[in-house]
C-alpha positions in Angstrom: 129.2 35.9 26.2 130.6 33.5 29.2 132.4 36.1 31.3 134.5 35.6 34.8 134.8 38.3 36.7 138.3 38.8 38.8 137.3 41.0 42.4 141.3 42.0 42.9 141.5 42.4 47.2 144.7 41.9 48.2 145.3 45.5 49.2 145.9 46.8 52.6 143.1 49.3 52.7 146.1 51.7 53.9 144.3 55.1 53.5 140.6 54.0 54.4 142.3 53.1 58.0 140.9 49.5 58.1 139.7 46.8 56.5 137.2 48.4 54.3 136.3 45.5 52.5 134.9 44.0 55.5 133.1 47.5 56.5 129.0 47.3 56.7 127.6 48.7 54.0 123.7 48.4 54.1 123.8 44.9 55.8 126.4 43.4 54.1 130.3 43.7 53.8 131.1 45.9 50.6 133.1 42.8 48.9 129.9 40.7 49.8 128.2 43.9 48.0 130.0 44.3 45.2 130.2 40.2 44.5 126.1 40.5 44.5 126.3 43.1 41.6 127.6 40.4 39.2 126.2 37.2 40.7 122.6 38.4 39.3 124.3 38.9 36.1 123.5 36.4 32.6 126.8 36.9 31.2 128.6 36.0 34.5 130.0 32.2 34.9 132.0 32.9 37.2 133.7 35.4 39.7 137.3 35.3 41.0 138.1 37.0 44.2 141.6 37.2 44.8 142.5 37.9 48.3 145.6 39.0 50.3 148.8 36.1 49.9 150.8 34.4 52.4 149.5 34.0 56.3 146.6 37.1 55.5 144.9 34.2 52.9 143.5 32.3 55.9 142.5 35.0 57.7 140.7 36.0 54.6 138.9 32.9 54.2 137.9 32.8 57.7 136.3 36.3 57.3 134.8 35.5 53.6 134.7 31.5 52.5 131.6 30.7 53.7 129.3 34.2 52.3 131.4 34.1 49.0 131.0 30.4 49.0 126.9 30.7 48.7 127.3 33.2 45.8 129.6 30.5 44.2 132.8 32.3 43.9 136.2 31.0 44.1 138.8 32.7 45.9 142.0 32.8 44.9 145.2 34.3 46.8 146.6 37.1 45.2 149.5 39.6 44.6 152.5 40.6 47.4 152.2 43.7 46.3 150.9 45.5 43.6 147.6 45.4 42.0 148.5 43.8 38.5 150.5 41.1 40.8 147.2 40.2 41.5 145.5 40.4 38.4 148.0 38.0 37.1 148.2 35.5 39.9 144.3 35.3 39.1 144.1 35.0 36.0 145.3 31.3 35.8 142.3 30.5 37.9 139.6 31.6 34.8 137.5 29.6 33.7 138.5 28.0 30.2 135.3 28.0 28.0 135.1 31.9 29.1 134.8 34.6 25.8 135.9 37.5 28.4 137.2 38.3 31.3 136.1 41.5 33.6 138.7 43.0 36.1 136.2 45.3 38.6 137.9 47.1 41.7 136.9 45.0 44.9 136.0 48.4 46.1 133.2 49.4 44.0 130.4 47.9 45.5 128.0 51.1 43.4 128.0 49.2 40.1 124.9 49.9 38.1 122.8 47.0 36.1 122.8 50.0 33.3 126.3 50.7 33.1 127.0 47.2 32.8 125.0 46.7 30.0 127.0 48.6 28.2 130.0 47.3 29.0 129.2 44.6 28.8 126.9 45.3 24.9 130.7 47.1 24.1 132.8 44.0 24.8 130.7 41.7 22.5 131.7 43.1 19.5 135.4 45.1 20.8 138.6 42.9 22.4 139.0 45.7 25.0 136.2 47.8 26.8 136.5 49.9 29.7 134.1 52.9 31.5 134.9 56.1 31.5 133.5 59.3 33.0 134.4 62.9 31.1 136.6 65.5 33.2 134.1 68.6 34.1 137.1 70.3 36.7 139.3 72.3 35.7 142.7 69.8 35.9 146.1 71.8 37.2 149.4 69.9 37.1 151.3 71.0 40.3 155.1 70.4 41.3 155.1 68.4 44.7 158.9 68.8 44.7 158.5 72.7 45.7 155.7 72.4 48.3 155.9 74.3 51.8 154.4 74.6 55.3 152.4 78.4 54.9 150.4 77.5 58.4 151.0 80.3 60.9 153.7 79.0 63.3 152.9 79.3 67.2 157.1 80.0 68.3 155.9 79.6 71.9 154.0 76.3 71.6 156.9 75.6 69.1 159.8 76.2 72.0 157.6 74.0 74.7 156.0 70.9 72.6 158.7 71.1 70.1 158.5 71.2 65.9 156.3 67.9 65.7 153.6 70.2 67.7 153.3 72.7 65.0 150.9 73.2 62.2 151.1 72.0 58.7 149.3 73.7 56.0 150.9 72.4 52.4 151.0 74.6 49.7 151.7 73.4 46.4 152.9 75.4 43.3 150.9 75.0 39.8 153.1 74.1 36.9 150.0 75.0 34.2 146.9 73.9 33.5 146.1 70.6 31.4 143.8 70.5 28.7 140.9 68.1 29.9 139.8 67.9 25.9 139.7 63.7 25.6 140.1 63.4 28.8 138.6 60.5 31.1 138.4 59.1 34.4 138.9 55.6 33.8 136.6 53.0 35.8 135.8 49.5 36.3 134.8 46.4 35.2 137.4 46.3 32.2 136.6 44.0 30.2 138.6 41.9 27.8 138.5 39.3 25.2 139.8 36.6 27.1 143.0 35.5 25.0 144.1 38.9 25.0 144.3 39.9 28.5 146.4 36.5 29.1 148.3 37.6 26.2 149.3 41.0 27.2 149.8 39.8 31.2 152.2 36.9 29.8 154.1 39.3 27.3 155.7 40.7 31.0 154.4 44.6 30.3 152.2 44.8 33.2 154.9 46.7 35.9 154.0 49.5 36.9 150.4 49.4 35.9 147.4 50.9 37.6 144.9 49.6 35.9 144.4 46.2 33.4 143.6 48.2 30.2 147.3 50.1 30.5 148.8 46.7 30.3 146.8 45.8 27.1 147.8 49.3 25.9 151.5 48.5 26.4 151.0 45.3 24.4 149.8 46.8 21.5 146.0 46.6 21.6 143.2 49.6 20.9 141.2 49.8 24.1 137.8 51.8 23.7 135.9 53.9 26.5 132.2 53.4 27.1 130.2 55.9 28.8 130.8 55.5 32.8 128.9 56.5 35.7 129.7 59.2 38.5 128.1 57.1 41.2 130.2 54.3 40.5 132.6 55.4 43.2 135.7 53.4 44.4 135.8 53.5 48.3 139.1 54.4 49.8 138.3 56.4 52.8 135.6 56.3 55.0 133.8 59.5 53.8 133.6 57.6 50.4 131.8 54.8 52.3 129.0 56.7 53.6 128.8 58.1 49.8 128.1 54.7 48.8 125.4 54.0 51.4 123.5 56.9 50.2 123.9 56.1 46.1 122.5 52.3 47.0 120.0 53.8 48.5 119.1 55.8 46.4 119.1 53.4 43.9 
């Protein structure tokens, strides 16, 4: 297998607050982090870091060329917007004697040598591989559209500071509760046989996609789910950082 890697990071880090790629995470910035847990790897030829477009690119570069340049990786800008904008502005950029290509979340820096091998095993002999970690909670679909504020309201506070002052306390209504029989959490690195993920990004079905495996779905191919890993967590707020710190050490 020749593999190259894309490291989608073109997002805004919205709802960690900051720039969470750059965040220290034992030492080292998480992308820097997550880079090193396919730059040890045989299969790996080459990783693709696709960064933020426009004006952000050079800022980007400033803040990552030269650490991502000793680990050999090229970076690439990405998507405006969305993350399979990225995906696809990346994909260009892989190598052309590559068998596969592996899309991991720039965010999951927790990446085990032992999940990977399975992956990894998986995508040698299937077109389309992805992680995935069985449901144990009990899943409830809610309706967001009849939500309400139950906190206690304070009418004198309310009458002096005015409504922005007073407590919210959402309460949302259960519609039912969803099997979770089959059920998965999907994780990264997908991986892909590399004609067909340029094949399904090029067939235009990727809109609206969360996740590289739904646009191979939408184009017609069987993707099959290897056995994930719990600790390979996807940081998006900063409690999930200091998660990560422990399972790496820990590890």
């Amino acid at each position: 297998m020749n593999v190259s890697v894309i490291l989608p990071a073109a997002g805004a880090s919205s709802r960690f607050g900051r720039d969470k790629l750059s965040s220290d995470l034992g030492g080292r910035p998480l992308l820097v982090r997550t880079v090193e847990a396919f730059s040890r790897r045989s299969e790996v030829q080459q990783i693709v870091v696709a960064g933020p477009p426009g004006d952000a690119f050079e800022a980007f570069t400033d803040r990552f060329g030269p650490v991502l340049g000793f680990h050999g990786v090229l970076v690439v800008p990405g998507g405006e917007q969305d993350r399979w904008e990225t995906v696809s502005c990346a994909l260009p950029y892989v190598a052309k004697d590559a068998t596969h290509v592996a899309v991991h979340d720039a965010a999951r820096p927790c990446v085990s040598d032992g999940m990977l091998d399975r992956v990894f095993e998986a995508a040698a002999n299937l077109d389309a591989v992805i992680p995935g970690v069985e449901i144990s909670d009990t899943i409830k679909e809610t309706d967001a559209t009849a939500a309400s504020n139950v906190a206690e309201a304070d009418l004198l506070v309310d009458s002096i500071l005015g409504e922005e002052s007073a407590p919210q306390l959402e309460a949302t209504p259960v519609r039912r509760t969803v099997p979770r029989g089959g059920l998965v959490l999907a994780q990264t690195p997908q991986v892909f046989a590399r004609q067909l993920i340029v094949d399904a990004y090029a067939s235009g079905r990727a809109a609206g996609t969360t996740d590289d495996a739904s646009v191979v779905e939408r184009f017609g191919a069987t993707v099959h789910v290897v056995p994930g890993d719990p600790a390979n967590l996807k940081v998006t707020r900063p409690e999930d950082l200091r998660l990560a710190e422990l399972i790496l050490k820990a590890g």
